[in-house]
Structures are given as structure tokens and as C-alpha cells.
N, C-alpha and C positions, 0 to 999 in steps of 0.2 A: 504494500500500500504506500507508503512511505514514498514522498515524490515519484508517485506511478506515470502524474501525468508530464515528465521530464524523462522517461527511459525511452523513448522512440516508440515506433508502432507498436509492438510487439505490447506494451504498457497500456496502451489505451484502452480505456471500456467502452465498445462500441452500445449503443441503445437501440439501433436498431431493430426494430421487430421481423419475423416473418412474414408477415399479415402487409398488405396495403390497403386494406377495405377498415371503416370505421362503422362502428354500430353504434345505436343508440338503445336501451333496451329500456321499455315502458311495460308493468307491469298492471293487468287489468285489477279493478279493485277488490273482486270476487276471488284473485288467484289466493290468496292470502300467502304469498313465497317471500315476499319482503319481509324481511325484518332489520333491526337498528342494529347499527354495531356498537360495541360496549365503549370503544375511544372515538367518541364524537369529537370535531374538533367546538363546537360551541359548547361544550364539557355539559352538556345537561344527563349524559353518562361517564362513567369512568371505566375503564380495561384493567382486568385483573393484571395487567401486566405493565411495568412503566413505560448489482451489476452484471448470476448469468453468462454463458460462456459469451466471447468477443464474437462480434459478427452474425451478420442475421443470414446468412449463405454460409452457413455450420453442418453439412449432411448430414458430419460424422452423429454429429447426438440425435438426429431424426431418425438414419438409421437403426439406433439403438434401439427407439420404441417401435420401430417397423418390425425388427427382427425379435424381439421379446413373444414369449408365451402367450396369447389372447386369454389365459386366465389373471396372470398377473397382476395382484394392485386392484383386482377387481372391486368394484363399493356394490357395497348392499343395496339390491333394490328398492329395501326398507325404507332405505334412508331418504324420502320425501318430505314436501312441504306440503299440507293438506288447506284449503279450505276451513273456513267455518263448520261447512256441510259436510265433511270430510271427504271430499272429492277432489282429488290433483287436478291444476288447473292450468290449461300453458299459456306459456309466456308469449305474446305475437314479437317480433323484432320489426321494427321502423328504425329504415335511414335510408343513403343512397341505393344500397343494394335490393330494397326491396320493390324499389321503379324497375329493374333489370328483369328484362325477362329469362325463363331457364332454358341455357344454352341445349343446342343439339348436336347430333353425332358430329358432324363436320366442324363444328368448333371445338366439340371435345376434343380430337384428334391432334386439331391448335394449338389444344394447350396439355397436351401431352396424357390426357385421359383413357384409359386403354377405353377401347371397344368395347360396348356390352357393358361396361360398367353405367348404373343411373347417377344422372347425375344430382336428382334431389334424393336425398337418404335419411332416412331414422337411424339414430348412431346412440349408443350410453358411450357415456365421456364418463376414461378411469383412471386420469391422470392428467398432470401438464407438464411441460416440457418447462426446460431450463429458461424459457423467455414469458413460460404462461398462457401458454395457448391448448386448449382444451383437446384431449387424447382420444380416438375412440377408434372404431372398425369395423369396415360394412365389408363383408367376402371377404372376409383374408388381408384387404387393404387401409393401411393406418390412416386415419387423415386426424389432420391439425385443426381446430376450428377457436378462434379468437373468438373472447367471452364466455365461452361454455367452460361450465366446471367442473369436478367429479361428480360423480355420483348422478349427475343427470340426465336424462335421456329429449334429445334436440332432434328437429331437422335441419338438416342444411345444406347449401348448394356447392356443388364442387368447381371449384373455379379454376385450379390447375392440379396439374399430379406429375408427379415423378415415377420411377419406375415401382419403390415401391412403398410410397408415399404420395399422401398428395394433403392440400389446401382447400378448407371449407366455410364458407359464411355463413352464420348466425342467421338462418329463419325464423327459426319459434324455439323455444322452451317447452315440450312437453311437460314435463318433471323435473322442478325446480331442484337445488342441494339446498336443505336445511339451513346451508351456511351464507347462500348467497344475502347477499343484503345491496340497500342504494347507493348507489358511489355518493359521497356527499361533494363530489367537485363536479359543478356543471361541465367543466369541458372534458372529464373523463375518456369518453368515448372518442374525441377528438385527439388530445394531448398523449404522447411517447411517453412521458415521466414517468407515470406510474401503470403497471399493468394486473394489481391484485386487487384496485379499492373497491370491488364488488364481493369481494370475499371477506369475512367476517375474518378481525383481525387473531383470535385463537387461531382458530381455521389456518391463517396463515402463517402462525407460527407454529403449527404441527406440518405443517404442511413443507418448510422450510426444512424442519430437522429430519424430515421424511426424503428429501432432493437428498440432505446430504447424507446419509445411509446409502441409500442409492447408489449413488456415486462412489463410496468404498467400497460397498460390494461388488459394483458389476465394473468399475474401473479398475479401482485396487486389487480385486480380489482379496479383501482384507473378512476377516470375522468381525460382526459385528453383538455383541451380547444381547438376545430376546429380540422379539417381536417389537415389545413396545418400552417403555422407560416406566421400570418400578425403584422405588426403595432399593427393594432387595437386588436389584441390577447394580444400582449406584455404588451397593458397598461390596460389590465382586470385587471392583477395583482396588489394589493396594497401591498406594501412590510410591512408595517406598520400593515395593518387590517388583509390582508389576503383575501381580500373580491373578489372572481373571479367566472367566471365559469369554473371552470375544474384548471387543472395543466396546468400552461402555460410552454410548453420545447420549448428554444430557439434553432434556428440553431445553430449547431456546428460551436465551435470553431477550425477553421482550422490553415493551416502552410502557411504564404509564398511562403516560397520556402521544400514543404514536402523530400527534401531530405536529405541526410547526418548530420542526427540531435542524434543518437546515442552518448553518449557520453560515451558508456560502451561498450566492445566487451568480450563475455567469448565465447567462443568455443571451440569443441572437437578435441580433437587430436584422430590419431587412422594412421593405415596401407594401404599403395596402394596396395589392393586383387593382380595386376599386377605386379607389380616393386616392391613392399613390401616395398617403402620408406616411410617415415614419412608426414603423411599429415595434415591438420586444417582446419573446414573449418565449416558447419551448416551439421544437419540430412538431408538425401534425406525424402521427403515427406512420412509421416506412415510407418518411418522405424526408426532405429539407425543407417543408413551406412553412413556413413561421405560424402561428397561429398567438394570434396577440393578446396579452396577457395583465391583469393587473394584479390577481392573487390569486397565489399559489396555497394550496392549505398544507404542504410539507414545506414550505418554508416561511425563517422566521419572517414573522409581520414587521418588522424593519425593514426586512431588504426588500419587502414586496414595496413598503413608498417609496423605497429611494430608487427601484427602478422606475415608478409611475412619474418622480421627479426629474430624471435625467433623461426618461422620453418626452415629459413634456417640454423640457427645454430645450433639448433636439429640435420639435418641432419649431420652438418659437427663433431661435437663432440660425433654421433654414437647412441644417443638416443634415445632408446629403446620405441616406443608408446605405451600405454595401451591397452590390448584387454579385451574388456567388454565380452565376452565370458568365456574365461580362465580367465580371473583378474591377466595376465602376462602383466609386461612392465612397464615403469616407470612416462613417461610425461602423464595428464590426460587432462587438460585443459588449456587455455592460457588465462588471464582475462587482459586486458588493459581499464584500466581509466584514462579519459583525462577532465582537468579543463576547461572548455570553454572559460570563464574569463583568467584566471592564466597562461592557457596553461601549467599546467605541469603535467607529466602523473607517473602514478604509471603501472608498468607489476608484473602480478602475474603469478607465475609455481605454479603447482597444481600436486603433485606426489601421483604416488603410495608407498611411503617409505620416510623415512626421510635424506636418501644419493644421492645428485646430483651430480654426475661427473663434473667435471670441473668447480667448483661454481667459482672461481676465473675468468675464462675464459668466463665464462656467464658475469660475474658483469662485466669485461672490456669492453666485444665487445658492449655491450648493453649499455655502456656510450658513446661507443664513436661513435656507428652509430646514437646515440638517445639522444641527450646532453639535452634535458627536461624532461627527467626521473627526478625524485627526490624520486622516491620509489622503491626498486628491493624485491621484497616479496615470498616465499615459502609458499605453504600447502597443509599440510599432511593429504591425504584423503584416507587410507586403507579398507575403507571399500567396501561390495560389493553391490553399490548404483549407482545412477545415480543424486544424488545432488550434485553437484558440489566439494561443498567444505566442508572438514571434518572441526576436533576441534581444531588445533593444527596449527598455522600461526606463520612462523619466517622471521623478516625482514633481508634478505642479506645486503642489502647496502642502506644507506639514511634513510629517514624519514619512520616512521609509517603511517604517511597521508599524504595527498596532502590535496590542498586547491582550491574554488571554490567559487564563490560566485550567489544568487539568487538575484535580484531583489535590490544590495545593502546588504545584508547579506549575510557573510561569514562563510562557512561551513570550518570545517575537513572530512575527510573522508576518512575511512580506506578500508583496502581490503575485509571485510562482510558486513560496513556498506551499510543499504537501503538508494540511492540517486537514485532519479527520472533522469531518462536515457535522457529523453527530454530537456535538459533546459527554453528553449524558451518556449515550452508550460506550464512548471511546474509554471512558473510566471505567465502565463493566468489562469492557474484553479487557484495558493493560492489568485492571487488577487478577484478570484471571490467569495472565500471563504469567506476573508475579505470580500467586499463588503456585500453577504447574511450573516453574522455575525451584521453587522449594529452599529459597536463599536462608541462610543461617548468621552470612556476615563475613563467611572464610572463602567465599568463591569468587573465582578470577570467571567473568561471563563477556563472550562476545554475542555483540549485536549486527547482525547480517543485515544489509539495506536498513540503518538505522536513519536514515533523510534529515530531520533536522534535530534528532536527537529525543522524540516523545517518548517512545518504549526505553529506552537507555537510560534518562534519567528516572524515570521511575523505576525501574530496577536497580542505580547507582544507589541507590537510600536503603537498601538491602543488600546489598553486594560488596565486596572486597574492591573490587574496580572491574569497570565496564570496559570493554574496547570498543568503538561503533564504527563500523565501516559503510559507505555510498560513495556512489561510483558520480554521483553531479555534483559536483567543487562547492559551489553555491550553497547545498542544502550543509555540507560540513561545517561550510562556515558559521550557518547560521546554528548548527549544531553546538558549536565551539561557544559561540554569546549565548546560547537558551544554560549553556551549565554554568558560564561566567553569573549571570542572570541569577543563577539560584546556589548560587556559591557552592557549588559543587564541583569537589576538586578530584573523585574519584573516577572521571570519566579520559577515555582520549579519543579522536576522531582523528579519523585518515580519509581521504576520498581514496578511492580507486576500485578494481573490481574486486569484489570479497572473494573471488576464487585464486584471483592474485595477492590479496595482502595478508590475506588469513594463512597460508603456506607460510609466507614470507617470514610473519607474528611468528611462526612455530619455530621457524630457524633459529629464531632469534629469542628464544626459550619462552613464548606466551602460549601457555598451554591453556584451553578454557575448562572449566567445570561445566557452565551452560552453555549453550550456545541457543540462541532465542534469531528466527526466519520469519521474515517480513515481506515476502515477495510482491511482485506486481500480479497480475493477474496470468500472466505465463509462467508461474510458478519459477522455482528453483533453478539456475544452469544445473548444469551436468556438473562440472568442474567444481563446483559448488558441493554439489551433494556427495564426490567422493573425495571433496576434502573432507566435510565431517565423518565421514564412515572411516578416512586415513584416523582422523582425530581422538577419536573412541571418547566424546565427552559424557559424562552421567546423566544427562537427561538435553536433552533437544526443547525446544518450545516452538513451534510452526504455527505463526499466525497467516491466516488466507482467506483471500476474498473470491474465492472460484473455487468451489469444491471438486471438481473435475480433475483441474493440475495438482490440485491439493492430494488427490486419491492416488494421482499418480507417481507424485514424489516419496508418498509416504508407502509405496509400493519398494521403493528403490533403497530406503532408509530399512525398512525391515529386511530387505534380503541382505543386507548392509552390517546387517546385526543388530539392530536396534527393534526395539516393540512398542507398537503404540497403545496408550494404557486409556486414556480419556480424550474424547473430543467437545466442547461446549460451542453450539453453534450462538450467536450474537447477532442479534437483529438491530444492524445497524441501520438498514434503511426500507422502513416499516412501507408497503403498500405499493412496495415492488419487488421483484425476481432477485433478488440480492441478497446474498447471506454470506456472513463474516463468519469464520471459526477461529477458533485454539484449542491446539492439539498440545497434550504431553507426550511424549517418546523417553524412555529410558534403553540403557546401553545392557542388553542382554547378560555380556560379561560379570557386569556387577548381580545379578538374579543367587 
């Protein structure tokens, strides 16, 4: 995770969906399938409780569910939403797709639909896939269908297929899932952001720790302890020995209150097709078209005026929006970061060119509608890309950073550095970190991809001394002030690649006790992973935001010699396809 979005492609978390079609789904009032979810964001309920492989052109994991058992995962037919009258009731689907009339053989052919197969079908959905798109299977053949959830039984239209897969749009809900509920965000159905908020937020936190099982099992081939998470599973584990049957994975760690937890907003700027005025807002689903935006309900309600304030000035100072088409225009993105703690925010403009119109006029209005700014930032991103932000950052007015604090520790943070968008939950996974690290005070622990030093110094407070290695200069440095910052002298930082300096440390007699992995979303190198397994240290800590690479690495660490004893998935970013783990591994040797 740790500055992911500075490792090159390979780092980026694509959002792109499968799907290009958007539904809207209106439920008749007689269905009775709605219901509320427990973390409303207008809190008039409370929730028991307080990013998905890259790229939406992924076969490989479509494949997976194509070639799976058709009993697998199955949900009980039971499990309906009834009526008053006790009679299931379906759900009708209104949007574009339902103007469309249902294609025939020669268009099937078009779009790769074998022969013979219909194209309108009755399907139970028994799963989703890594982006959330509802599982099911009519003859023998998988298809994907956006909006549908488990447990339910849909029609819908086949809109393309593969050889042994294919793509289906939401007609009706026969048989609602007990779980579904109202997205509470009107553009839901529109907006990429999020793709669960129709799912009842337990629901989707079983539903999370269920993906990552999944993924050790049929990835890793790993053991995983029981069917489902008891007591008596939790204490098979010894943190000590190791000695279990299977990988005990605890329930997710969920949110309170799963809303408004953002603590970062960067969004597109771009043109109303319409009115040609200046817009901001997220991509419409499996597209680039902006869909404009004034509040978001996962982010915080700060950054949602300060982006409604820097659109609206936009407009009145005549600024020109970027067309990712042509690569004409000037405004790119608008990044606002807000200190949870500190409460002070830094706004970043992101141009096409290094001349802003009215810089003076920007810096005024923007202190004086926004008196917690403490950072006004420029950057300069000419190139013809879709990463956000080029190489070239200049601060208009105030500080370089803002300030934030985790858990008691206090960050810098500039306008590239990687900080964890969640706060609240970034505290639940490092503390769990720490705990599966098992510090006493006597251990020498290296920190793999420590970026600007967050996991490192909360381990440094428990540790002998930390070592932190990142391979971008920049987040070291800033690594180097976050421990100056909190007078923390047991820490050192290197940039360079952890498969290179971590060898290097050993030559040079730094042996670790822990060693704690932080990778981007492509998991571990190679080179990496057979330095530790060269290094035999007592316990590993693997933190991952991709359970997939995650299953995969922790495949290569157990044949390696090591055993993984506990995994706690962490729901970092509630009301979408994304789940955060931390895993413990101990070194077999010591058993």
C-alpha cells in the first residue's frame, strides 16, 4: 500500500468494472425486498460494526468461476425476501437497457454468443466476483450480471459472451437476497466508486472474508480452519507454536459508522457534453465520462465543499477543463486532503501547463471560503496519461504539508505522499500488525515498502529498532521527518529496492526478528520473497490489499518454510470490492 500510487503501472488500482451498462433498480411497494441498512449515513441507524484484482479485462478470475463446480457456494433457496402476504415479489429493472430490444441470432453471433444459447434467461446468482458482479449459470455457461446478488434468482439479457463466459443485464429480480437493501447515494447506479451499496453492510462484511478464503484456497492452495469463524476456531491458533488446523481468518474488521470516512478526494475534472460548463465529479461506471458530483456519502463532508468551491471558481475565472480526448484545456484534477485529527486541509490543482490564470484570485477566494487550508499546491501533469499526477509540484501558498496524526503518531504529509484514506480503520489493521509482530522490546524488525514510514513507526514504540526500506527517494525522506517528528530515534530508512538493501543489511550483520510486507497490489517480487525465506526470521507480518497476490505469495513463503497461522481481513473501504488483510507467518524451524 505504502506509496502504491508512485510504483509504476504495475501499482495502480484500476476501478474499472466489467459491466458498461448502468441500472437503476426501483423496487414495487408490494415487493417488500427492501430493507434499511444498519450504517445509514444520516445515523438514524447504527452498524454493529464501526480495490479487487487491477483491471477490468482480468479473464484469469472469470475463468475461475466459469470452471468451478455448479454446486459450489450455492445459497439456499430459502433465503428470500417475502411480502407482507408472504408471496416473493420481483423486482422490474428501469434504465437504458430496458428501451433495448432483445437481440437475435445474428447479433448474438456479434457479440460472441454461441448458437442456441437464449438470450433472455432465468439464472440464481451464487456469488460475485472480485469487482461484484453477480455469479450465476444457465446450461453449463457462467455469466456475470451487474446488480444481482447471491442468493437471488433474476432475468437477464445476454449482451456479450466469451467462450466460456459471458455478460448479462439486470431485467427483473424475481427473488430478492434478504440482504439487499437501497443504495442510499442517488447516483449509485451511475457512479464506479462504489459497487456493494445495495448490499446490507454485515452482508458485506461476510461477504469480504468469504472472497478472501476463497482466494487461499483455490489460489494458494492453502488450509483454511472450518467452514465458518467460531470461538473455538479462533483458539486452534497458537500465536506462539503455530500449532492449528488450517488458517484461522477472523471476521472482518468492520466500521461503525461505514460512512464519510475518506479522508482524500482527487477527482476528474472535465466538460458538460450539454452546457459545456466545467464539471468534477467520479467516472460513470466502465467509462471515462465524468459524471458530476457534489456529495459523495464515503467521503468526508469537507472535501465534498471544497471540491463544490474550486468548481465553482473554475467556472467563474473561465477555466478551461481538460479533454482527455484532445489533451486540450487546462484544470485536470482536484485532490483535497483533510487531517482528521488537525482538521487542516491541503487542495491540490493539477494542470495541464504550468500557467494558472488568476493564481492570486484562486489563493484569496480559497482562504477565505476555506480558513483550514494550510496548503494551496499546483501540479504539473502534461503528459498524455490518466495518473493523476505528473513530476513537477509547486506550493502556491502555505505549507508543503499538512499534519495528521495515527493512533498518537504524527505524520507530514504532502501532496504525493501515500496516506491511508481510512483513518479509523488504518489504526485497526497497524494495531493488528503490531499485535501479529509479537514485539517484547528485544527485536531488530525490518519494514519492506515502509513509504513514509506509518507501519515503522508504530512498530518502532515496541521494537529494539526498525529498519524501513522504499524504493521512491521522496516517501524516505519524508519517512526520515515523520520519526524526526515524533522523536523517534529507533528507526533508519534507506530508499532503494528491499530485494537489494535487505541482502545488502545482512552482509552487513542486520539480521531481522520480524520482518513486516506492505506491498502494492502486485504483491511481493520474487527476489523479495527469497530473501526472507534466505533470512529464516520468527515471524513475517504480510499486510495486502489484493487477496489474490496475497494467496499467492503466501503460497511461496510456506513452501519456503514458513506457516501461516492467522489472517484478519480489515474493511478499509466499506461499500466497495476492496479488502485489506494481515496475515501472521511464523518460521516452521522454531515449531
Amino acid at each position: 500500500m505504502n506509496n502504491r500510487n508512485k510504483r509504476g503501472k504495475a501499482a495502480k488500482n484500476s476501478r474499472k468494472p466489467d459491466t458498461e451498462k448502468n441500472i437503476n433498480i426501483t423496487q414495487s411497494k408490494s415487493s417488500g425486498n427492501a430493507k434499511s441498512d444498519k450504517g445509514q449515513p444520516n445515523k438514524q441507524g447504527r452498524s454493529k460494526h464501526s480495490f479487487k484484482q487491477n483491471g477490468s479485462k482480468n479473464q484469469t478470475a472469470q475463468h475461475q468461476f466459469a470452471d468451478r463446480n455448479g454446486d459450489e457456494n450455492q445459497i439456499s433457496r430459502n433465503q428470500t425476501a417475502k411480502s407482507k402476504s408472504g408471496q416473493n415479489k420481483p423486482v422490474r429493472i428501469h434504465g437504458r437497457q430496458g428501451n433495448r430490444r432483445a437481440e437475435g441470432a445474428s447479433s448474438r453471433k456479434g457479440n460472441g454468443i454461441p448458437e442456441g444459447l437464449e438470450t433472455n434467461v432465468t439464472i440464481d446468482i451464487i456469488d460475485l466476483t472480485h469487482e461484484g458482479l453477480g455469479v450465476g449459470r444457465h446450461e453449463g455457461f457462467t455469466l456475470f450480471v451487474h446488480g444481482a446478488l447471491p442468493g437471488e434468482r433474476v432475468r437477464a439479457r445476454i449482451t456479450h459472451a466469451k467462450k466460456q463466459y459471458g455478460y448479462a443485464e439486470l431485467e427483473e429480480i424475481i427473488t430478492a437476497s434478504p440482504e439487499r437493501i437501497s443504495p442510499h447515494c442517488q447516483l449509485f447506479d451511475q457512479c464506479g466508486g462504489c459497487q456493494l451499496q445495495h448490499l446490507s453492510y454485515d452482508a458485506q462484511l461476510a461477504w469480504k472474508r468469504r472472497h478472501v478464503i476463497d482466494n487461499l484456497v483455490r489460489i494458494g492452495k492453502l488450509e483454511v480452519a472450518g467452514a465458518g469463524h467460531t470461538e473455538t476456531n479462533a483458539n486452534r491458533a497458537d500465536s506462539h507454536t503455530g500449532h492449528h488446523e488450517g488458517i484461522v481468518v477472523h471476521p472482518t474488521i468492520g466500521m461503525q459508522e461505514p460512512w464519510r470516512y475518506r479522508n482524500k478526494a482527487a477527482v476528474p475534472v472535465g466538460q458538460d457534453e450539454q452546457s459545456g460548463e466545467l464539471i468534477a465529479g467520479f467516472y460513470a461506471r466502465g467509462s471515462h465520462r465524468i459524471i458530476d458530483m457534489d456529495d459523495c456519502l464515503i467521503q468526508d463532508s469537507r472535501n465534498d465543499e471544497a471540491v463544490r468551491i474550486v468548481k465553482r471558481l473554475g467556472r467563474e475565472f473561465g477555466i478551461l477543463p481538460y479533454n482527455e480526448k484532445s489533451g486540450q484545456g487546462l484544470l485536470r484534477h482536484v485532490m483535497v486532503r483533510t487531517g482528521v485529527v488537525t482538521e487542516e486541509m491541503m487542495i491540490v490543482l493539477v494542470t495541464n501547463g504550468r500557467k494558472l490564470p488568476h493564481v492570486s484570485e484562486w489563493i484569496e477566494r480559497i482562504r477565505a471560503e476555506l480558513p483550514e487550508v494550510q496548503s494551496i499546491v499546483q501540479n504539473i501533469n502534461e503528459r498524455n496519461t490518466n495518473v493523476i499526477f505528473g513530476d513537477e509540484t509547486i506550493t502556491l501558498w502555505g505549507s508543503d504539508v499538512i499534519y495528521d496524526e495515527l493512533d498518537g503518531v504524527r505524520f507530514a504529509i504532502s501532496a504525493r505522499s501515500f496516506y491511508q484514506v481510512n483513518p479509523i480503520q488504518t489504526v485497526a489493521l497497524y494495531r493488528k500488525a503490531v499485535e501479529y509482530a509479537g514485539l517484547t522490546g528485544s527485536e531488530k524488525v525490518i519494514d519492506a515498502y515502509c513509504g513514509i514510514g506509518t507501519i515503522s513507526l508504530f512498530l518502532a514504540r515496541y521494537a529494539k529498532h526498525v529498519y524501513g526500506v522504499e524504493i521512491v527517494p521522496e516517501a524516505i525522506e519524508d519517512a526520515k521527518r515523520n520519526a524526526a517528528l515524533n522523536n523517534i530515534n529507533n528507526a533508519t530508512f534507506e530508499a532503494g529496492p528491499a530485494e537489494v538493501v535487505i541482502p545488502r543489511w545482512r552482509k552487513e550483520g542486520i539480521e531481522a526478528d520480524i520482518i513486516v510486507v506492505d506491498p502494492p497490489r502486485k504483491g511481493c517480487d520474487q527476489e523479495l520473497l527469497d530473501t526472507i525465506i534466505a533470512m529464516k526470521p520468527e515471524r513475517v507480518v504480510y499486510v495486502s490489499c489484493n487477496p489474490s497476490t496475497l494467496a499467492r505469495d503466501l503460497r511461496v513463503l510456506e513452501d519456503g518454510g514458513f506457516k501461516t497461522v492467522e489472517v484478519t481481513p480489515v474493511d478499509m473501504f466499506p461499500h466497495t470490492t476492496h479488502i485489506e488483510n494481515v496475515c501472521q507467518l511464523i518460521y516452521k524451524g522454531l515449531e
